[in-house]
C-alpha positions in Angstrom: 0.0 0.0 0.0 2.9 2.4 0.7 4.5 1.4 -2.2 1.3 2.5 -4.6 1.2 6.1 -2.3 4.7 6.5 -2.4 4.5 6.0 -6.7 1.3 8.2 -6.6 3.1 11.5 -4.7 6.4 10.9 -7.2 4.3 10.7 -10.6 2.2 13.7 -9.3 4.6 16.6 -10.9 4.6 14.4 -14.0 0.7 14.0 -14.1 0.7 18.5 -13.6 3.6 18.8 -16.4 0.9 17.3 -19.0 -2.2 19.6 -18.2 -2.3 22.2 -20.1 -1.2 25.4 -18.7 -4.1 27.2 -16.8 -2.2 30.2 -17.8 -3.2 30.1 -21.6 0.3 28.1 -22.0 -1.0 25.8 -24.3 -2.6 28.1 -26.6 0.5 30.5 -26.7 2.6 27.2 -27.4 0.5 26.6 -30.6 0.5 30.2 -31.8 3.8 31.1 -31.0 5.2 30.3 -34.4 8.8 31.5 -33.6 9.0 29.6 -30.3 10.2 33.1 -28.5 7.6 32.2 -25.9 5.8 35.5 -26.5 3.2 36.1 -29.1 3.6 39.1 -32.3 1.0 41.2 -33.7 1.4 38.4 -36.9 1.2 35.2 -34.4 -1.3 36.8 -32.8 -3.2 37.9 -35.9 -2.6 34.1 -37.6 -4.3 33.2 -33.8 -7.6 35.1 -34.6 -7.9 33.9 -38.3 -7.7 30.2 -36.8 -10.3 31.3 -34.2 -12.7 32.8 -36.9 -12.2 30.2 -39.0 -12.9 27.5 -36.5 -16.6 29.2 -36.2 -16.8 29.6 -40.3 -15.8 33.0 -40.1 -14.3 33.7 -43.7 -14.0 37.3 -43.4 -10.2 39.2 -42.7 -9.9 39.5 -39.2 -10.0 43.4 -38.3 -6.4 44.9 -37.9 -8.0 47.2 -35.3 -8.9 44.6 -33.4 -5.9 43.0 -33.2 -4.2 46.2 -32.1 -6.6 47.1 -29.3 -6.3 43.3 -28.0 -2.2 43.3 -28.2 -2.3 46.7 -26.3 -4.5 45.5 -23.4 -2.3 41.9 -23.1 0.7 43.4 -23.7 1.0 44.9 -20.4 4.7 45.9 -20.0 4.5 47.1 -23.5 7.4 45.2 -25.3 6.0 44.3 -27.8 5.2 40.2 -27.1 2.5 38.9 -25.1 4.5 36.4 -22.8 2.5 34.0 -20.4 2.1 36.0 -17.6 0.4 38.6 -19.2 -2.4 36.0 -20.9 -3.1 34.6 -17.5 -3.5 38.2 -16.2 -5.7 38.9 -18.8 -7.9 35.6 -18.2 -7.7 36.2 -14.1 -9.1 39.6 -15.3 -11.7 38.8 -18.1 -13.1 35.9 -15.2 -13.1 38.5 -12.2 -15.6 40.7 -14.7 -19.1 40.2 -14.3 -21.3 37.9 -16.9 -23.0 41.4 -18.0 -19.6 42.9 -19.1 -18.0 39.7 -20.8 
């Protein structure tokens, strides 16, 4: 019996290292084109064309758009959107209420 605890507490940080970042680790790791670990207006951009198109959405995704979201993630303003800042920005978007989602 201590045997199968003692296996369960040493595969535990294995088990955690294959979730998927709560942080929005996995989804900068698949848009992140470059591997810098930070996401460009272009990855970025490339990231909301494969969300639009994921609904059916066809049309060009508005630059504008693109540019007001990069401004509000990038929060120390150089110019990449590193980890830390998408998981701000979730922690943020879930504190808001339903109405102003």
């Amino acid at each position: 019996m201590m045997m199968v605890a003692a296996a369960l507490v040493l595969a535990a940080p294995a088990v955690q290292a294959a979730e998927p970042a709560k942080d929005g680790g996995g989804m900068l790791a698949k848009a992140d084109a470059n591997g810098d670990g930070r996401l460009d207006k272009a990855e970025l951009t490339k990231l909301f064309e494969a969300r639009a198109a994921k609904r059916g959405d066809t049309a060009p995704v508005d630059p504008a758009k693109v540019d007001a979201f990069f401004q509000k993630a990038d929060a120390n303003g150089d110019g990449g959107i590193d980890a830390g800042e998408l998981a701000a920005l979730r922690a943020a978007n879930e504190a808001k209420p339903a109405a102003e989602k």
